[in-house]
N, C-alpha and C positions, 0 to 999 in steps of 0.2 A: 504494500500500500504506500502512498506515494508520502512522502516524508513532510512533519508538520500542517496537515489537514486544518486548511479554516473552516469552520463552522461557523455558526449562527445559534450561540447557546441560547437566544432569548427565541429561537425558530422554535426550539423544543418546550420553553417555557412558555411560549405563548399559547403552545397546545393545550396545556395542562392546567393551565392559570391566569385571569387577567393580569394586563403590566402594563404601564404606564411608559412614556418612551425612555422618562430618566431614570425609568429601573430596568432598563436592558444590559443585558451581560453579553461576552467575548470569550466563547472558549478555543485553546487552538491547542493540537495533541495530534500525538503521530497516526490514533486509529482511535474512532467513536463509535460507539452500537450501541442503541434502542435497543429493548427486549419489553414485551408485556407490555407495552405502551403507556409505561408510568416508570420507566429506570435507564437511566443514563448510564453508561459506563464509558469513559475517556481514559487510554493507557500510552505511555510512552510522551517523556517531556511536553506533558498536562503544563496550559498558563492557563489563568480566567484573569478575565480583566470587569471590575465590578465597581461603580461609584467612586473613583481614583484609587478603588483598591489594587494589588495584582497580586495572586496567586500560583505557587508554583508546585507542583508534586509531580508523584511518577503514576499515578492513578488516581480517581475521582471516582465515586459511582453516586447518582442523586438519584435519591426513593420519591417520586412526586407525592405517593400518601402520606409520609411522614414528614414531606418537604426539608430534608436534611442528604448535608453531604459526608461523605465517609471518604477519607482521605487517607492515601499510604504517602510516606516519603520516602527521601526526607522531602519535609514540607517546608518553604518559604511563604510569608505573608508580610507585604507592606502595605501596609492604611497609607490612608490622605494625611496623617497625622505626621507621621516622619517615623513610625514605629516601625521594625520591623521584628517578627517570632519566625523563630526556626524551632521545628518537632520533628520527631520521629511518624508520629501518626495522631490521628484524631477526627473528631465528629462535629461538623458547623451547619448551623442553618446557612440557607441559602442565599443571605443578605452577606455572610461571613462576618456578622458582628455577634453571633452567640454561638456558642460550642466548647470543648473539650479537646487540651491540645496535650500530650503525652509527650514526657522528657524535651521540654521545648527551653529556650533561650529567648528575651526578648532583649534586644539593642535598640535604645533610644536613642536620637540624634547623633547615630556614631559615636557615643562616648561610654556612659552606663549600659552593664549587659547584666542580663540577669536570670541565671539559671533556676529551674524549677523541675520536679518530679512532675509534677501535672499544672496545666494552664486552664482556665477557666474563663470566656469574656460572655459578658451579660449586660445587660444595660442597654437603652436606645443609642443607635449607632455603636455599640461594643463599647459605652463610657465604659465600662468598670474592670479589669482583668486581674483575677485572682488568682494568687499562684501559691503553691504549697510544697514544704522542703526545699529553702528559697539558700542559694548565693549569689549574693550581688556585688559588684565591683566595676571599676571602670580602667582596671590594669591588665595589661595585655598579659595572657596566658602562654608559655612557651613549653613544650617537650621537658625541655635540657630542666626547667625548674616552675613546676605546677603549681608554685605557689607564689599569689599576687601579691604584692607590697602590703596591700591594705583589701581586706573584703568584708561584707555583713551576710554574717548568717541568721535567720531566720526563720519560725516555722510557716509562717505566711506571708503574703505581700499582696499588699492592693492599690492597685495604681486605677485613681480618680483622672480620666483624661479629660475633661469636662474642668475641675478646680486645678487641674498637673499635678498633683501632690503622688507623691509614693507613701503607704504606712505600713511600716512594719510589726507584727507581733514576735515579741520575745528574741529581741534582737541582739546581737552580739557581734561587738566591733573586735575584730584580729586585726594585727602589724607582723605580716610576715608571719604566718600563722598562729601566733600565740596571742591569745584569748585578752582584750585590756579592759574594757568593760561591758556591761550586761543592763540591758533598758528593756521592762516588760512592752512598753511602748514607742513607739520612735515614725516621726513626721519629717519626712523631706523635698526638697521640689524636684520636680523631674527636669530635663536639663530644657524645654523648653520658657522655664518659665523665668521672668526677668525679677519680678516682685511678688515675696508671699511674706504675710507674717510668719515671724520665728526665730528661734536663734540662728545669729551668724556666728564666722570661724573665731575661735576664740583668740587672745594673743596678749603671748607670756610677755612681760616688763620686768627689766630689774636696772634700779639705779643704783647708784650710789649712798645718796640722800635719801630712797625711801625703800631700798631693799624687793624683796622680789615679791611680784604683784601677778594678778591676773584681772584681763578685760574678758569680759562676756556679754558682745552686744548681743540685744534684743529688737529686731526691726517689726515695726507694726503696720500696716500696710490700712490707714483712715484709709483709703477708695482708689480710684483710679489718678486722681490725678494730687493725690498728698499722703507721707508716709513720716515714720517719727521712729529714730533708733534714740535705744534708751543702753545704756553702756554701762554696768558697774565696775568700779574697777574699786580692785582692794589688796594694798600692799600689807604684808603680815607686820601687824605692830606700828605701822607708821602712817597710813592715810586709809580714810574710807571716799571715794569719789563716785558721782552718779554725772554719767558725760551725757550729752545729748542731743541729736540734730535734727531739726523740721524741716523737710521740703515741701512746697506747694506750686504746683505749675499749675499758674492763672490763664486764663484764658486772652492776656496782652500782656501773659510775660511769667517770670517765675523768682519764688521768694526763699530764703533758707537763713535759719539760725541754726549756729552753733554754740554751745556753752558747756560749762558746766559748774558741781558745787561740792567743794572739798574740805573735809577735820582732817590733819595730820598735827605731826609733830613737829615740823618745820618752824611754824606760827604756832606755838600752842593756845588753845584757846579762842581761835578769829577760824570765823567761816571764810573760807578763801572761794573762787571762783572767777569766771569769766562770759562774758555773751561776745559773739562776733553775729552782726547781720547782715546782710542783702538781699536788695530787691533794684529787679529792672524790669520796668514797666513800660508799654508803647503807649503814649498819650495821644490826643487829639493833635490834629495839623502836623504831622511826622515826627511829635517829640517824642522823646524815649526820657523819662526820670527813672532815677540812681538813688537809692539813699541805702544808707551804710552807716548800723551800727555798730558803735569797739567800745568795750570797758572791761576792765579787774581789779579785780581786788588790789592788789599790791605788784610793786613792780617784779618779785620774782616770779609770780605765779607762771606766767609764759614759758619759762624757760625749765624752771625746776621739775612742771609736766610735759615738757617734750612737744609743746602747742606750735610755737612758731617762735622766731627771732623779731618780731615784731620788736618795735621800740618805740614807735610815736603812734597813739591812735587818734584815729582818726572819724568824727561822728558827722555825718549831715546829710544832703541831699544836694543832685544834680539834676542840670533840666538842659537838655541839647537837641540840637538839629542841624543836621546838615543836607545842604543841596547842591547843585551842581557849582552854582558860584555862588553861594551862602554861609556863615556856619554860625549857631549860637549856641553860647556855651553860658548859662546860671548855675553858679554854686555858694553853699552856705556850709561852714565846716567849723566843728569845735575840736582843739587838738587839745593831748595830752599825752607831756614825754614821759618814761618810765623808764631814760636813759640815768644812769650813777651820774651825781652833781647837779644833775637840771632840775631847774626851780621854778616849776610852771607860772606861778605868779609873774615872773617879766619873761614871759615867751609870749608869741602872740598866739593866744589862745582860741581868739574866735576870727573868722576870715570869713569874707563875703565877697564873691568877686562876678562881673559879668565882662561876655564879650561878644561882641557881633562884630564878623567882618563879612567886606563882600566884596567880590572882585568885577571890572569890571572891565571892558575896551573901550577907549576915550574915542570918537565919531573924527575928532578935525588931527591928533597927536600919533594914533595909532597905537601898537602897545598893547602891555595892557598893564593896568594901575589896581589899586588894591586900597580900599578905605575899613578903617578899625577904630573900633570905640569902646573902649575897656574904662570900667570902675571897678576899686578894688579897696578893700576897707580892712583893716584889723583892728583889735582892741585886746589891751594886758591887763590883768587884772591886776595890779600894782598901780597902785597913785603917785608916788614916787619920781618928779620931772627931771631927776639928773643920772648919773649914771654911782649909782650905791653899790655896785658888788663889780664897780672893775672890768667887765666885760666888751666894755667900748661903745654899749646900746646903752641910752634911757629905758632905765628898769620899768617905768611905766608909758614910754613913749606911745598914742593912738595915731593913726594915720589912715583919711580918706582921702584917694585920689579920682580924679579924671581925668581920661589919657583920648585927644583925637586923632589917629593917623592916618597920611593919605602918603602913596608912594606909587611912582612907573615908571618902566621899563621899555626900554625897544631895541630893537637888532636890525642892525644893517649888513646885508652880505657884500663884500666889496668884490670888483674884478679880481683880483688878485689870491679869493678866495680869504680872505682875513673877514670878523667877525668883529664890529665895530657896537656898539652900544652903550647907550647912555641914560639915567635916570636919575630920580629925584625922590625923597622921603622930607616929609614935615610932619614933627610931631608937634603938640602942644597938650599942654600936662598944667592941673587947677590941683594943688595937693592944700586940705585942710589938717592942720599938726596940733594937736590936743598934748596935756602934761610935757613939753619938752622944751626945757628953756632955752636952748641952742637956736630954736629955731623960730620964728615969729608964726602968728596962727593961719595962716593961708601965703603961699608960693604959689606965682603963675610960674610956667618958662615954655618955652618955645624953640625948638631947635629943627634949623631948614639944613639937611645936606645934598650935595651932589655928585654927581659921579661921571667917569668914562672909563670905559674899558677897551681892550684888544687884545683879540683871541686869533692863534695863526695855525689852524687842526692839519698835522701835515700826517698822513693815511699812506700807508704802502698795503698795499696789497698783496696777495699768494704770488711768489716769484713762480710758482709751477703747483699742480692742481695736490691739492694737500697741504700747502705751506701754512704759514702761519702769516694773521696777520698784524698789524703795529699801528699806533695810534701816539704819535707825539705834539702836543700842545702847549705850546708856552703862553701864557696871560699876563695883562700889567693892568693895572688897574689904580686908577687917582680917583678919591675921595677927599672932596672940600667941605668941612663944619665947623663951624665957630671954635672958639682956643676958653670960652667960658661960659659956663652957664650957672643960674642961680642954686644955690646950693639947698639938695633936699633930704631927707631919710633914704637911706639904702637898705630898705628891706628884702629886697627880693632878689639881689646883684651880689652876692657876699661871694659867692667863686666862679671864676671864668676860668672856661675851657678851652683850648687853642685846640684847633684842629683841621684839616681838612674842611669839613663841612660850610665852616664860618669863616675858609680864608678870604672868602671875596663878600662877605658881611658889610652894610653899615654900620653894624655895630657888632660886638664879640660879646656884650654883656647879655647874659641869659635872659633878665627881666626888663623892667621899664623904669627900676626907680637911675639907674644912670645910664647914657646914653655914651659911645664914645665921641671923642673931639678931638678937633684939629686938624690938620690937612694931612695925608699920608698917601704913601703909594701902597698896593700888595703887590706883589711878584709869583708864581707861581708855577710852576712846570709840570706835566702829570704825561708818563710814558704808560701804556699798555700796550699787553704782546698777550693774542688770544691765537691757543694754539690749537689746529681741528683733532688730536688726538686728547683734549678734553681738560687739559693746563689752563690757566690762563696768570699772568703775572701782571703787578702796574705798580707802580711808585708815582708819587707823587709829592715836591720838595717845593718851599715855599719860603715869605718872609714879609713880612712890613717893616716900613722906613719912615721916620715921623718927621715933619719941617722941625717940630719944639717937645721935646720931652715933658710932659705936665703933669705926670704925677700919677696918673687915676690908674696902675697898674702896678701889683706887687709882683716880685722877683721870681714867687711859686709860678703867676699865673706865665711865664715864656714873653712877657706881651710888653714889658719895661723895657726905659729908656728911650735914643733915638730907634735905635735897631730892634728889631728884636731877636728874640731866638728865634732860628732854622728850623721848621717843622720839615720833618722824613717822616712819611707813613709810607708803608709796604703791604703788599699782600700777595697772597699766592694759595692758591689754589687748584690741585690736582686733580684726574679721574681717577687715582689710587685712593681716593678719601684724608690726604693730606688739605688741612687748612693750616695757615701761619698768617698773622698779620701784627704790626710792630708799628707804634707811634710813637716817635723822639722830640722832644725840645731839644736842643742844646745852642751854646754860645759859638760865637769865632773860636771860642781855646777847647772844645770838645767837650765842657763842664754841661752834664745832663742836670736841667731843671723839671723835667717829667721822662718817663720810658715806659712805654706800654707795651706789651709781649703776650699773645693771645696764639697757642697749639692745641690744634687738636687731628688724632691720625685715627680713623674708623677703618675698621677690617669684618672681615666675614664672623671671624672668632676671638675677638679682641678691640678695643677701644684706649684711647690714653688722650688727655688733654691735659691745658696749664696753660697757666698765667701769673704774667709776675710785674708788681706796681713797684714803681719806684717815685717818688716825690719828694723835693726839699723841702724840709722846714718853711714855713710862711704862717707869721703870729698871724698878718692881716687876715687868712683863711681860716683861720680856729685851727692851725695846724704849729705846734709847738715844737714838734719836733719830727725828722723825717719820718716818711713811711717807705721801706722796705718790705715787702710780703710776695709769697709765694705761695698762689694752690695748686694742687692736682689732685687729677682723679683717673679712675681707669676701671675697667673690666676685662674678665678674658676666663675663654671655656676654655674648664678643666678638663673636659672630656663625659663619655656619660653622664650625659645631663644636669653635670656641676656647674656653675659659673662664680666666681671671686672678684670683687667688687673691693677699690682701697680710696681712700680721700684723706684730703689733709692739707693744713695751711701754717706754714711757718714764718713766722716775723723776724726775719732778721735783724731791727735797730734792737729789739727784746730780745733777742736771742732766744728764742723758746716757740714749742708748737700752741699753736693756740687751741687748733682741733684736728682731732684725728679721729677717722673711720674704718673698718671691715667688716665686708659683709663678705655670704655666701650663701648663693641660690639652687635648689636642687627644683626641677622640674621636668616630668613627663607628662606621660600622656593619661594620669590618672591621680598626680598630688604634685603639689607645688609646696617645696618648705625654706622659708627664709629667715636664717639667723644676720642677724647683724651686731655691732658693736661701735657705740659711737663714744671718745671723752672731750669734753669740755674742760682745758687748762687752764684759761682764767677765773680770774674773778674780780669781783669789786662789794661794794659793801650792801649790794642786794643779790647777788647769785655767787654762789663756789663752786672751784671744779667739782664737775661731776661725769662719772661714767655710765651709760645706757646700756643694756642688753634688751634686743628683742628679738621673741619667735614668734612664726606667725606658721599654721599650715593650713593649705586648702586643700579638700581634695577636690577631682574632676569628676564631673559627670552629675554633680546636683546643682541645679540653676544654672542660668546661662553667664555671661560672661568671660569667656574662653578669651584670650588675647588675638584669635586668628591666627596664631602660627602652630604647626603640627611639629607636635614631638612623639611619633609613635616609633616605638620600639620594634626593630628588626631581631627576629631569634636566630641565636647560632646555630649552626647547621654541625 
């Protein structure tokens, strides 16, 4: 008979029984016979294909009176579901959602598999699948060693397809077969499911300061669209904490707090704690608001529980929009530092700033020009009008500004291929100065500059097909601005950055309370070499030259004097996963006033990165004394499924590490286990060093969340 025979299984069921067209089936088998004209029999590489179901065996026979199929295999059965049951043999109605499956195996989403003496599915559409004399695991089984890392044994399992939930009765967790605990009852998700109430993976803590702890969140699943993990954590003898976070996705955006509330023995006696919030919402006429709350108890809390390095919080709300040539940005923020030494009473503690700009093309100038209008407001809570603790600020200095700017640009392309351009910026600034006797209570100023530049882009092309090609461009640039302006609070200018980005700037100061002055030229040169096997390299070397040295630059920031320091910045970038890129200050005498050193080398099996600051001394920057620092970090597979993880940051003007880390990752294709180990060196007179231990393990195959990369284990042969 002729091989793999189609038929028309719903031909014979329509004999026998009304159907409807969405209940027609697909049987196809090497050779099918009627008999008695109520029994089907199909033998030899039997499929049915039934409501996205498919079915596989080596014979089928269907009893139209008892409307039941009897099945030899082995049998294969995959639902619409992603489930799939392999048996020896067994008996289903003819929907294949009820019946009796014998020595069968079910694998869920390729990950969880779970053997059983007998299968059982019942329920509309086969929700419920009961199975007895149950192993469950989601570790691949090999010859050479039958025994999986981790498995549950069980005398029953019931898997709710309908809720995804698995439960087990009388359950019993093995590691590598030996026996570690025993639950009369036990609830977990099956691997399609993303959110269910219940305990999550547990994870071991051991500090220093509060000795060895265990978390055991609790996630509670309010509805569809809001969930709340409740966390205890309790280190032996030194802290009880209850952590906790709310999510809520609104329907124009989504909200989350984090907090929590702790007795230790750190603080004897004070309830410590923390709340961190957010919410981003879409409002009316394309705004989106922001508000974010931060507070704690005291300034160690952050750090002593391993929360975050946070140092300044930050509480208020935001209101923005942006359009194609629009953008406005309202915020309102109350700070509070929890850095050693900081005395929030003469910080500025409350801030309120707005800004609108808009860009536009001028109809008769060409161009295009750009108008901004920013107020900006602080207040200290110190009354205080002179400077009491040394700092160089008035310990109660307030300040409201308003700032108008209007600035444009245009570009000429000359014969000759040169790039000619010229523009203009006027700001004018109304600042109102409350408690500070230095300065009288309202400052206008006004400052117009101007500019010309020349740009000469000389381009070489692939000398022959594959070449590389080059990009060198020299630029000069003269900017004319007044040599003085009225003198006002510098809240917001305390350190300038020299770089690349702002060498052809009007100005190099970050904010608006000062503006640069005086006439000057930049100079700059920028080579790039992009090569088609996947390199690409560029430097870029520059400089300012000032008519009058005036003062408004310290020696940290590269930018003093007539001259300034030579800015070199480099990069390089390869198709091997090599990055490097390096920014230098330095003088005519080779004396570095900044060096920035930024590596990182990614591989298939391995990772390494670093970077290393260097800076001079500069009291005007709150910087006392230099900074020298060096971190790294890196990864790299051990081989079967280990990976080793290191980090670390040394100060060389302290001569000592400040922090250091190790970790190590074991993960397959059925548990993920992660030890780490972090210390903290310093200290000051709100945190001490401290060291971290933590484990953490998951296993695979219950709830979703897989990282998308396969680690399934190959068996030796």
């Amino acid at each position: 008979m002729m091989r793999r025979l189609w038929l028309a299984f719903l031909t014979f069921l329509a004999l026998t029984a009304p159907a409807v067209a969405q209940d027609k089936a697909t049987l196809v088998a090497d050779s099918v016979a009627i008999s008695g004209g109520s029994t089907l029999t199909a033998t030899g590489a039997v499929e049915v294909f039934y409501r996205g179901a498919r079915l596989t065996a080596s014979r089928i026979v269907y009893d139209q009176t008892t409307d039941r199929l009897t099945i030899d295999g082995p049998i294969t059965l995959a639902d619409a579901n992603g489930m799939v049951i392999l048996a020896d043999m067994g008996e289903m109605s003819r929907d294949l959602t009820e019946g009796i499956l014998q020595s069968a195996r079910v694998v869920m989403e390729e990950q969880l598999q779970i053997a059983a003496a007998e299968l059982r599915r019942s329920g509309k559409d086969g929700r419920f699948t009961t199975m007895t004399k149950v192993v469950a695991s989601s570790c691949q089984i090999c010859p050479s060693n039958p025994v999986p890392l981790w498995e549950i044994r069980a005398s029953a399992v019931r898997h709710d397809q309908k809720e995804r939930q698995i439960y087990f009765d009388h359950a019993q967790f093995r590691v590598a077969g030996l026996p570690i605990f025993y639950l009369p009852r036990l609830r977990m998700p099956d691997p399609t499911l993303d959110r269910a109430t219940g305990f999550l993976i547990p994870e071991m803590r051991t500090t220093s300061q509060l000795g060895v702890g265990l978390k055991l969140p609790y996630f509670i699943k309010i509805g569809d669209s809001r969930d709340l993990t409740l966390t205890p954590y309790y280190a032996v003898g030194q802290t009880s904490t209850m952590e906790f976070r709310y999510r809520q996705a609104l329907a124009n955006g989504d909200l989350e707090l984090n907090g929590a509330v702790s007795k230790d023995d750190l603080i004897a006696g004070k309830t410590r704690g923390y709340l961190f919030g957010k919410a981003d919402l879409d409002v009316a006429r394309g705004y989106s608001l922001g508000i974010t709350v931060q507070s704690v108890s005291d300034r160690a809390y952050l750090l002593d529980y391993g929360i975050s390095d946070t140092d300044r919080l930050a509480s208020g709300v935001t209101l923005t929009r942006t359009r194609r040539n629009e953008h406005i940005d309202i915020r309102a923020f109350q700070y509070q530092s929890i850095r050693a030494g900081d005395v929030n009473t003469v910080l500025p503690n409350s801030v309120a700033d707005l800004s609108f700009t808009r860009r536009f093309k001028p109809a008769y100038l060409g161009g295009e020009g750009q108008f901004r209008f920013q107020f900006h407001s602080l207040w200290r809570e110190s009354t205080v009008n002179f400077d009491a603790n040394g700092d160089g600020i008035t310990d109660g200095r307030d300040v409201s500004r308003a700032s108008a700017m209007v600035d444009w640009r245009r570009n000429w392309l000359l014969g000759n291929g040169m790039l000619f351009a010229t523009g203009f910026e006027l700001d004018a600034d109304f600042y109102a100065i409350g408690q500070d006797a230095a300065y009288p209570g309202t400052v206008t100023r006004v400052l117009p500059a101007v500019s010309a530049e020349l740009r000469w882009p000389w381009v070489r092309g692939a000398a022959a097909p594959g070449g590389a090609t080059q990009l060198i461009e020299p630029v000069i640039q003269l900017v004319l601005s007044p040599d003085t302006a009225n003198a006002v609070p510098n809240e917001d200018s305390q350190t300038v950055n020299f770089d690349e980005g702002n060498l052809f700037d009007f100005s190099r100061y970050p904010g608006s309370d000062v503006r640069e002055l005086g006439q000057r030229v930049n100079i700059g040169l920028t080579w790039t070499r992009i090569d088609p096997k996947g390199w690409t390299i560029g430097t870029t070397v520059g400089r300012v030259f000032r008519a009058d040295d005036l003062g408004q630059f310290s020696a940290g920031s590269g930018l003093d004097g007539t001259a300034s320091d030579w800015l070199f910045a480099t990069r390089l970038e390869t198709a091997g996963g090599l990055s490097l890129t390096n920014r230098a200050l330095f003088d005519d005498a080779f004396d570095f006033s900044r060096d920035e050193l930024r590596f990182a080398f990614t591989q298939d099996h391995y990772d390494l990165n670093a970077s290393y600051l260097w800076l001079i001394a500069d009291p005007q920057e709150s910087r006392p004394v230099p900074i020298s620092e060096l971190v790294v970090g890196g990864g790299l597979d051990l081989g079967q499924n280990w990976r080793g993880r290191v980090s670390g940051r040394y100060d060389f003007e302290a001569e000592q590490t400040t922090r250091a880390g190790f970790g190590l990752l074991y993960r397959n294709e059925c548990a993920t286990i992660d030890f780490s180990v972090s210390r903290r060196f310093t200290s000051s007179t709100n945190v001490s060093p401290s060291t971290d231990f933590n484990l953490s393990v998951v296993l695979g195959g219950f709830s979703s969340g897989a990282d998308g990369r396969a680690y399934r284990r190959s068996c030796a042969r």
